[in-house]
Structure formats: structure tokens, C-alpha cells
C-alpha positions as CSV (number, residue, x, y, z in Angstrom):
1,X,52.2,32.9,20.0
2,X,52.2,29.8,20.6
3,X,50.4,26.9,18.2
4,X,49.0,23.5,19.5
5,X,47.6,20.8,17.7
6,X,44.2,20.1,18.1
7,X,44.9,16.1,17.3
8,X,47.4,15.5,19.9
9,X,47.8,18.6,21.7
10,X,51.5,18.7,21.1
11,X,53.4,22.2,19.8
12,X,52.7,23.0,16.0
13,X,54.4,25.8,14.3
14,X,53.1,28.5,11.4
15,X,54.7,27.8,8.1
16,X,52.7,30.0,6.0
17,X,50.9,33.4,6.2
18,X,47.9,34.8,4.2
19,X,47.0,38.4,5.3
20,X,43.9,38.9,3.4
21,X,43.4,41.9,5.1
22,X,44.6,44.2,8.1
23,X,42.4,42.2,10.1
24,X,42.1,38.8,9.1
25,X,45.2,35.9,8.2
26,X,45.3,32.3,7.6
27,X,47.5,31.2,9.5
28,X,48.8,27.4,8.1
29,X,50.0,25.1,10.3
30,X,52.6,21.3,11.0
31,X,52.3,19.5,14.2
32,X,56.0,18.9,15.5
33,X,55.1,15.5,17.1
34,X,56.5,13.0,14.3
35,X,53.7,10.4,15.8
36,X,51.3,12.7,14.5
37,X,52.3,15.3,11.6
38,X,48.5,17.1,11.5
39,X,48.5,19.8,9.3
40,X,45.8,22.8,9.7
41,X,44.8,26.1,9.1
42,X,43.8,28.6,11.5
43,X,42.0,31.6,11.3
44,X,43.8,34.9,13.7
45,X,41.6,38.1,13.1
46,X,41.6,41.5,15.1
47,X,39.4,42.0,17.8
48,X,39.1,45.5,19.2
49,X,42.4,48.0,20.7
50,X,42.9,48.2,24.6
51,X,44.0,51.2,24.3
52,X,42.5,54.5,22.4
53,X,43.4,56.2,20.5
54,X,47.1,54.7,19.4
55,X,50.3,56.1,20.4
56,X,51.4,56.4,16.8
57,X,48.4,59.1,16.3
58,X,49.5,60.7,19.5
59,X,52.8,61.1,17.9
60,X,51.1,62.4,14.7
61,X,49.5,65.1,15.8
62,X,52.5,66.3,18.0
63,X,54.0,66.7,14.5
64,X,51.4,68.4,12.9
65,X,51.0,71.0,15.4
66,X,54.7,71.6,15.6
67,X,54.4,72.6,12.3
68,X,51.8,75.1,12.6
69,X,52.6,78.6,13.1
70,X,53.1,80.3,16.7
71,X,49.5,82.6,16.1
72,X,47.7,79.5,15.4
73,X,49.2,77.5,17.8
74,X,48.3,80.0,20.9
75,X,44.7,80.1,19.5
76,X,44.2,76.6,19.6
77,X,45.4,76.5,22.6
78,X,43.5,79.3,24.0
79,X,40.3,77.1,22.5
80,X,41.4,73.8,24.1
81,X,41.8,76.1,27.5
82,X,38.0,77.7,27.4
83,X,36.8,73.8,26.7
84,X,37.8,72.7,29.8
């Protein structure tokens, strides 16, 4: 990601984080240009997911129904078939 300064425009970098949540972090802030040295906080906070549902929970549940037994497994299957 890349910071500017909103003073001069020029590159600014993060030098400290404060997650105050999965969804929100202060994001605190140095301009780079030595003429100008502004130092700022920003706000970054989550918006919405491209893509649903995540891959990890795709993963997830492959686990989980390996782990079921080979009578339940056909069943569900069997229901997931008919629902089509």
C-alpha cells in the first residue's frame, strides 16, 4: 500500500499500527520529504469480501466431512444430489 502525504503529496510511510478491531486500524503516519516532515493518522477499515464465501471455509468443511463416517457421508451426499 502505498501512503502519500496530503501536505505535499510526496511518499509517507506507516510507523505505527493500532488494530482496534478486525476491521478497523489507525494507521500513523511520517512524510519522507525532509522539506516537509507532516505527520498523520489514517483511518484503513474493511469494506465488504469479493469473493464468498472464503477459501479458508472451503477448506474447512473439506476437513470436517473427511472426518465423518462413510454412512453419513453417502447420505449427505444422496441429499445434496435430490437438491439439485
Amino acid at each position: 500500500m502505498q501512503i502519500r502525504c496530503r501536505e505535499c503529496e510526496g511518499r509517507a510511510i506507516i510507523t505505527t499500527t493500532n488494530r482496534l478491531s478486525n476491521e478497523f486500524t489507525r494507521l500513523y503516519c511520517a512524510c519522507r520529504t525532509a522539506e516537509c516532515g507532516h505527520n498523520f493518522v489514517m483511518q484503513l477499515s474493511y469494506s465488504h469480501p469479493l469473493r464468498l464465501p472464503s477459501s479458508k471455509l472451503d477448506q474447512q468443511l473439506v476437513n470436517q466431512l473427511r472426518e465423518l463416517p462413510p454412512e453419513r457421508l453417502e447420505a449427505l451426499l444422496d441429499a445434496l444430489r435430490q437438491a439439485r
